[in-house]
Backbone bond lengths (Angstrom), bond angles and torsions (degrees), N, CA, C in turn:
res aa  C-N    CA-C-N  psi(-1)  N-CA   C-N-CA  omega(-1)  CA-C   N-CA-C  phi
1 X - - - 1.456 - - 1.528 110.96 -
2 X 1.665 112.80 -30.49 1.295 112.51 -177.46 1.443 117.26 -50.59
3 X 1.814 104.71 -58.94 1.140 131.24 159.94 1.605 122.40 -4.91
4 X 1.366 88.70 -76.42 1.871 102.44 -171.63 1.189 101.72 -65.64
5 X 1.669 124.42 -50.77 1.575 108.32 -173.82 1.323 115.36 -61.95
6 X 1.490 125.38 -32.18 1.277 117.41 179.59 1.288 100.94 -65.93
7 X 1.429 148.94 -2.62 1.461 136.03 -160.82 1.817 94.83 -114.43
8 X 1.525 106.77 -23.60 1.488 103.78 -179.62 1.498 117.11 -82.80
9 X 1.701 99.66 -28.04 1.334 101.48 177.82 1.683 120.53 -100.20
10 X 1.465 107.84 22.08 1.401 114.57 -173.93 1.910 104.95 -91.44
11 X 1.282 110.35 -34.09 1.403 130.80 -165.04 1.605 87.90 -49.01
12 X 1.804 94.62 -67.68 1.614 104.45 -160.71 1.793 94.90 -65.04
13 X 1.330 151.42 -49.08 1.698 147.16 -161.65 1.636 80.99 -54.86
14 X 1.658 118.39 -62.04 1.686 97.15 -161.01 1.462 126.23 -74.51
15 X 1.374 123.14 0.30 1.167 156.41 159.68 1.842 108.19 -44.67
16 X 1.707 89.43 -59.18 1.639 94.34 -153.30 2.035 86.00 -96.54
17 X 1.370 106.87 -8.48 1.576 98.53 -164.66 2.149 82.86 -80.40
18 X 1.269 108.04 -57.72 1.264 94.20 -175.93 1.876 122.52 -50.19
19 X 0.766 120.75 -10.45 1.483 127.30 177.61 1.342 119.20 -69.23
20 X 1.332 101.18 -12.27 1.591 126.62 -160.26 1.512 95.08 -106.65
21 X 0.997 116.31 -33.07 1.641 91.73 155.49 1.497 157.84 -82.20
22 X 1.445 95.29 16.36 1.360 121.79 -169.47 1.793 91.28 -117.04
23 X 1.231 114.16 104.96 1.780 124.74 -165.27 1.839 102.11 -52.50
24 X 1.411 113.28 -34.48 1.276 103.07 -165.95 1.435 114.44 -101.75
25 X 1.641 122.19 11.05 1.467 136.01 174.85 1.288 113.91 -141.20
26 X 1.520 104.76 65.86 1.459 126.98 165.11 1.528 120.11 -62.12
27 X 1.638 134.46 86.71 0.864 125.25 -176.93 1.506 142.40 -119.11
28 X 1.495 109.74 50.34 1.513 131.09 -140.94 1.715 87.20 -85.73
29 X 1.016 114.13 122.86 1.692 105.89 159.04 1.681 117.65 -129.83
30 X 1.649 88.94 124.21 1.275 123.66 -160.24 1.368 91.71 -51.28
31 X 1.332 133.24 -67.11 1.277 118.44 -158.37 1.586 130.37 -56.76
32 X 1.614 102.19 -36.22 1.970 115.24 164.87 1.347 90.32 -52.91
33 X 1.305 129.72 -81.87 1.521 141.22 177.11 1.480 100.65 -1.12
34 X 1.179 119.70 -90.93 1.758 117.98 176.74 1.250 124.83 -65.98
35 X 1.153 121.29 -17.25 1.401 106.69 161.62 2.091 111.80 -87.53
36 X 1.070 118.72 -12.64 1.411 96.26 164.35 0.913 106.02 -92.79
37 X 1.721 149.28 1.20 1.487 147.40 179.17 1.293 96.97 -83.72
38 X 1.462 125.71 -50.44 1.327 133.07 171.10 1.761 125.52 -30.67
39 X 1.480 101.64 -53.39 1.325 115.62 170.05 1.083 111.78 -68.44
40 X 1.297 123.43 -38.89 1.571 108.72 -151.32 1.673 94.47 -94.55
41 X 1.143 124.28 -11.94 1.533 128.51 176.90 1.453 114.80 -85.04
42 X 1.470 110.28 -26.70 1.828 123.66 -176.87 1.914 65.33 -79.44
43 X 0.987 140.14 -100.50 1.311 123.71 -151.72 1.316 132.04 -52.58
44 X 1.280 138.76 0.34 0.947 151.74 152.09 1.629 127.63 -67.56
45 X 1.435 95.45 -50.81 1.725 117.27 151.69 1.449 109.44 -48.85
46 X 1.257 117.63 -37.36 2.127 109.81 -171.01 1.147 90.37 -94.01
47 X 1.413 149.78 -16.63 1.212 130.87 166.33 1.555 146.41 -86.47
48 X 1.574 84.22 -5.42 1.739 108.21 -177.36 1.674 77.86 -96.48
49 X 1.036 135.57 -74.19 1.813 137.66 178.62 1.246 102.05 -6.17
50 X 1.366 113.72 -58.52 1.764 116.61 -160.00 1.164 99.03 -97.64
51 X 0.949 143.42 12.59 1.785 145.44 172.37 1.654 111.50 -101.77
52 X 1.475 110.47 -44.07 1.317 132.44 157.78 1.341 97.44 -48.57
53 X 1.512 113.67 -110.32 1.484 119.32 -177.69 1.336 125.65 -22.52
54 X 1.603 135.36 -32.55 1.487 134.36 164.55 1.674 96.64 -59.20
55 X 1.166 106.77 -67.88 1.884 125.82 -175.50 1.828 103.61 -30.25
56 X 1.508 118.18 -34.33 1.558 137.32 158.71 1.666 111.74 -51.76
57 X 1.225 90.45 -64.63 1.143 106.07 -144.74 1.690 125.14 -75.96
58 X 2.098 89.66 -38.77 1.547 96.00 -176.07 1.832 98.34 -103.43
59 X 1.581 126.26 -14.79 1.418 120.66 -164.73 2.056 94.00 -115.44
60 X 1.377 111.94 -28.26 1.740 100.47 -171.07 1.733 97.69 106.02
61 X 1.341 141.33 -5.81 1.239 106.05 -176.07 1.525 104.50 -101.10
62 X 1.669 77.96 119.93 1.625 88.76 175.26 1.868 130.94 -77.29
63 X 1.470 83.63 -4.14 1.627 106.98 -177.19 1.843 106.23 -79.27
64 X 1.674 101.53 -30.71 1.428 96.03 -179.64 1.720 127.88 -70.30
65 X 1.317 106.83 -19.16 1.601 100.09 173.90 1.753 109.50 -74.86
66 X 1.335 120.87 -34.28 1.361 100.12 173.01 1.655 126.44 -79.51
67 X 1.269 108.11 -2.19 1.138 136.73 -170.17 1.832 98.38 -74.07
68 X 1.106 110.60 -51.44 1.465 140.45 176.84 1.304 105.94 -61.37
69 X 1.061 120.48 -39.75 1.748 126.22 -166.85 1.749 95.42 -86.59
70 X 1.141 96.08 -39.12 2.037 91.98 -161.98 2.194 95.94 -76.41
71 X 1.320 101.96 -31.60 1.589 92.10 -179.56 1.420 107.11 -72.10
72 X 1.532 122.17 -28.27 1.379 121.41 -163.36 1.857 96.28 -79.19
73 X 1.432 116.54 -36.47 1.148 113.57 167.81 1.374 134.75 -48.03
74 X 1.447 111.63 -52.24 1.510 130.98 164.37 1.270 113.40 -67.89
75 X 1.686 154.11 -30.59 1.314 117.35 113.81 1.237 143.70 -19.77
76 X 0.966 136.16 -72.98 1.425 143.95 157.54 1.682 115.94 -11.56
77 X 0.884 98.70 -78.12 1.547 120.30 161.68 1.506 124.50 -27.54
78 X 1.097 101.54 -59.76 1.588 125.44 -174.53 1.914 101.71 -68.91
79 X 1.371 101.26 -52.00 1.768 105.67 170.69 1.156 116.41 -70.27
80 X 1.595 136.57 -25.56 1.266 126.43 171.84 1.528 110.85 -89.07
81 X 1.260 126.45 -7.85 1.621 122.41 162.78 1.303 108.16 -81.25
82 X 1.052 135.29 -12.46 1.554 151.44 -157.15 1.711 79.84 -95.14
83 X 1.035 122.48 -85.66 1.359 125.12 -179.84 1.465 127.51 -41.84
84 X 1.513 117.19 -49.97 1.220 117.93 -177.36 1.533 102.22 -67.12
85 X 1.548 126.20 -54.21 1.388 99.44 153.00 1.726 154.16 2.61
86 X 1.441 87.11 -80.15 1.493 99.51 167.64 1.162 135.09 -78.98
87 X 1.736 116.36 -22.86 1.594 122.77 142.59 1.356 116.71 -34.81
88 X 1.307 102.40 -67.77 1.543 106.77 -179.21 0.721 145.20 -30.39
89 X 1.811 109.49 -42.59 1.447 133.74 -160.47 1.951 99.83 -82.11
90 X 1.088 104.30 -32.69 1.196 109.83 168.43 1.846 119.95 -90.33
91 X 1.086 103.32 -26.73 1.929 103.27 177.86 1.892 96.33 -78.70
92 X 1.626 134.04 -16.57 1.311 115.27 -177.85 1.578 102.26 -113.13
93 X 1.258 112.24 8.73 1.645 122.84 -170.13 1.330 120.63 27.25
94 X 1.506 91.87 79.47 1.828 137.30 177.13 1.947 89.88 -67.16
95 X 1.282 108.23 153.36 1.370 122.65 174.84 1.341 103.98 -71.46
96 X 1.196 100.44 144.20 1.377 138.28 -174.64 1.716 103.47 -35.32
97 X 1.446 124.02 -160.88 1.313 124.59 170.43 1.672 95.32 -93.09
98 X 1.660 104.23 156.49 1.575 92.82 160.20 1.629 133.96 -86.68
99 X 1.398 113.13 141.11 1.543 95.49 -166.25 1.703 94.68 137.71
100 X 1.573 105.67 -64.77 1.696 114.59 178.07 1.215 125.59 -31.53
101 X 1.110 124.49 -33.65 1.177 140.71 -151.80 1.898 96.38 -104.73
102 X 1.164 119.53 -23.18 1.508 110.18 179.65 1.590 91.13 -102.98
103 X 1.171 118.78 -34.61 1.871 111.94 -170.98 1.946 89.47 -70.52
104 X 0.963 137.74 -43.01 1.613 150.59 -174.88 1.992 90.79 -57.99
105 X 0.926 106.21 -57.38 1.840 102.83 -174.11 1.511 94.81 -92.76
106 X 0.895 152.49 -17.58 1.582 145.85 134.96 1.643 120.34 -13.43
107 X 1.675 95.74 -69.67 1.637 100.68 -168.12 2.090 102.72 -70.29
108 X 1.565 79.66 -48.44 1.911 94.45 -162.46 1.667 108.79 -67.31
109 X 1.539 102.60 -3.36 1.594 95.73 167.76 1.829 106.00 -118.85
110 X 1.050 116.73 29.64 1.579 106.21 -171.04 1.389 91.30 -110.12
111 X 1.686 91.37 163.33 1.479 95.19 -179.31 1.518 118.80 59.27
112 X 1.505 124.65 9.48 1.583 97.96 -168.05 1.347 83.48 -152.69
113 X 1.222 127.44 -179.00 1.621 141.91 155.59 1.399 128.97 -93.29
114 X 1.539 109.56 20.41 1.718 133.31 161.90 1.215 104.05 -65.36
115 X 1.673 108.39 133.63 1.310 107.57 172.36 1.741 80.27 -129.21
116 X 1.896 98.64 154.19 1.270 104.92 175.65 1.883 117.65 -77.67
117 X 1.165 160.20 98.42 1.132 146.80 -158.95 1.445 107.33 -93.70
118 X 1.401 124.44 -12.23 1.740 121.81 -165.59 1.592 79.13 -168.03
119 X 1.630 111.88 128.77 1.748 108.46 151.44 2.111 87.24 -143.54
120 X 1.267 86.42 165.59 1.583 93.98 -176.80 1.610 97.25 -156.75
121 X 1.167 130.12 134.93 1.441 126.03 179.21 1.394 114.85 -163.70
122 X 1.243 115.11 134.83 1.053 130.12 -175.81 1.706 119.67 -142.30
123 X 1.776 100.40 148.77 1.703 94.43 174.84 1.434 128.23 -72.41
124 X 1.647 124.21 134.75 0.897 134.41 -179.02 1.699 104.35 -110.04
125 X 1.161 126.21 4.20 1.049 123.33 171.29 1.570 116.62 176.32
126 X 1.634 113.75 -163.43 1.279 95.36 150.75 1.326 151.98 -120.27
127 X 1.495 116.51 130.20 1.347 122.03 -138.23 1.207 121.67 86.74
128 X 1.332 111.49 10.46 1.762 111.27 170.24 1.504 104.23 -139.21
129 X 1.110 101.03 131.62 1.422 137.88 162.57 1.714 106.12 -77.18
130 X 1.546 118.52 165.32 0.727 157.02 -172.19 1.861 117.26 -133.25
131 X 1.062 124.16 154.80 1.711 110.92 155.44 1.265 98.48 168.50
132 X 1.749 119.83 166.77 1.102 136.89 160.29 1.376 103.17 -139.56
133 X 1.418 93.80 132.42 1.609 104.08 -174.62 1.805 102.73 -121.68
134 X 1.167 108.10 129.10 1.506 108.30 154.03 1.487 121.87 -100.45
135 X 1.442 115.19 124.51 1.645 112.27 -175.18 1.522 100.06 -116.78
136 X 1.635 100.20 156.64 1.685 94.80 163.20 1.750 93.53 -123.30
137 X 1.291 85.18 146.61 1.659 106.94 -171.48 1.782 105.15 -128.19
138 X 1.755 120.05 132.77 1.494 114.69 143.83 1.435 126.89 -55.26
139 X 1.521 104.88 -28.67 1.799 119.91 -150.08 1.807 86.99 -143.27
140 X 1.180 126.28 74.63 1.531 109.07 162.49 1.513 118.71 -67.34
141 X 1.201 112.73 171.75 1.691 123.07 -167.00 1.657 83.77 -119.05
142 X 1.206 89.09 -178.26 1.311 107.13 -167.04 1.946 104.05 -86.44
143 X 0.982 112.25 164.26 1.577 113.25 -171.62 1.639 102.38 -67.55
144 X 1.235 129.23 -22.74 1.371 137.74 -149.77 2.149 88.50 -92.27
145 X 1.355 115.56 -39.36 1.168 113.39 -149.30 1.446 77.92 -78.55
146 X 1.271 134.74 -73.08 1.694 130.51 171.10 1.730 111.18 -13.62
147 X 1.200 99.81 -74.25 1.638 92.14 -167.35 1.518 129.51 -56.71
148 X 1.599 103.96 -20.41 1.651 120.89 154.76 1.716 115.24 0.21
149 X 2.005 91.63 -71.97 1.013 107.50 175.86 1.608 126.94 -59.73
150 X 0.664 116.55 -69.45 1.358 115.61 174.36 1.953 132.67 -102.53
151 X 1.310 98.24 167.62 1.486 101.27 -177.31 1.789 106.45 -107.57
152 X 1.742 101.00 147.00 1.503 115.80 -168.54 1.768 96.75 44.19
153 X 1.193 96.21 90.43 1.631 111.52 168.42 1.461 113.10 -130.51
154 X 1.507 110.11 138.12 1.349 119.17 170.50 1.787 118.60 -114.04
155 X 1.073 107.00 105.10 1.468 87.63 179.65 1.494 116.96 -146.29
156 X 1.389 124.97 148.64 1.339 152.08 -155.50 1.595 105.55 -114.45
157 X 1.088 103.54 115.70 1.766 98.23 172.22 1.768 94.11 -121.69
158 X 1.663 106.07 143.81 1.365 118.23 174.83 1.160 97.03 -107.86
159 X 1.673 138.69 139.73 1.424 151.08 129.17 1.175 113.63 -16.08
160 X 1.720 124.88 109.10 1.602 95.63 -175.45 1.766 91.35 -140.96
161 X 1.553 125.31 59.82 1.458 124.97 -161.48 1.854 100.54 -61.02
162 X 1.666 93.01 151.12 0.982 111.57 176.18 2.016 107.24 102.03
163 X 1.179 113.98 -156.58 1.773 115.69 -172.28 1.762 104.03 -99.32
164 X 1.589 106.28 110.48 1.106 101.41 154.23 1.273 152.24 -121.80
């Protein structure tokens, strides 16, 4: 059973892992994340068990079933710091990916005579950003055309006619 769920829930992890390479559609979700780590480690665990226990059973070393338990542990371990990590980074809203922040003054300064003067952004989740941007504009747009770009946005444009 381990098996299949890890195979049902692998589709959607490589799904959301590839998404993650595109800087501005970060879409890792923690919870699929541990539950297919979950499976695939409950199965990993029954297979070090029965490798141990044969290692008992057909050669005498009685040292190999705990032997089995402490590596399956230190896996274990290693994937749930892996995770609590990346929970984190989003539960203490760790900065953004790097890169965001020039593709973010990319869109909101193209085409226009906006310059960014203050941006700050950070993850609020996954696949969401956060930010406050201060721009100075001759010709500002309307608040709606800014937020386009991004999700939970705060932003301030100052009047600033003429070249800035």
């Amino acid at each position: 059973m381990n098996l299949i769920s890890a195979w049902l829930l692998h589709d959607e992890h490589d799904h959301d892992a590839a998404a993650a390479h595109d800087p501005g559609h970060h879409h890792t979700d923690h919870n699929l994340r541990a539950a297919y780590l979950q499976v695939v480690a409950d199965a990993a665990v029954s297979l070090l068990a029965l490798v141990g226990l044969s290692a008992v059973r057909i050669i005498g070393w009685v040292w190999m079933d705990p032997v089995m338990g402490i590596i399956g542990a230190l896996v274990i371990a290693n994937w749930s710091w892996n995770l609590i990590r990346n929970a984190g980074a989003v539960l203490l809203d760790m900065q953004a990916e790097p890169g965001l922040a020039r593709e973010i003054a990319r869109r909101l300064e193209a085409d226009s005579d906006d310059r960014i003067a203050d941006l700050h952004i950070w993850r609020v989740g996954p696949g969401h950003n956060a930010a406050v941007v201060s721009l100075v504009s001759a010709r500002p747009e309307a608040p709606a055309v800014y937020k386009a770009s991004l999700s939970h946005v705060t932003i301030e444009v100052q009047r600033c006619p003429g070249p800035h």
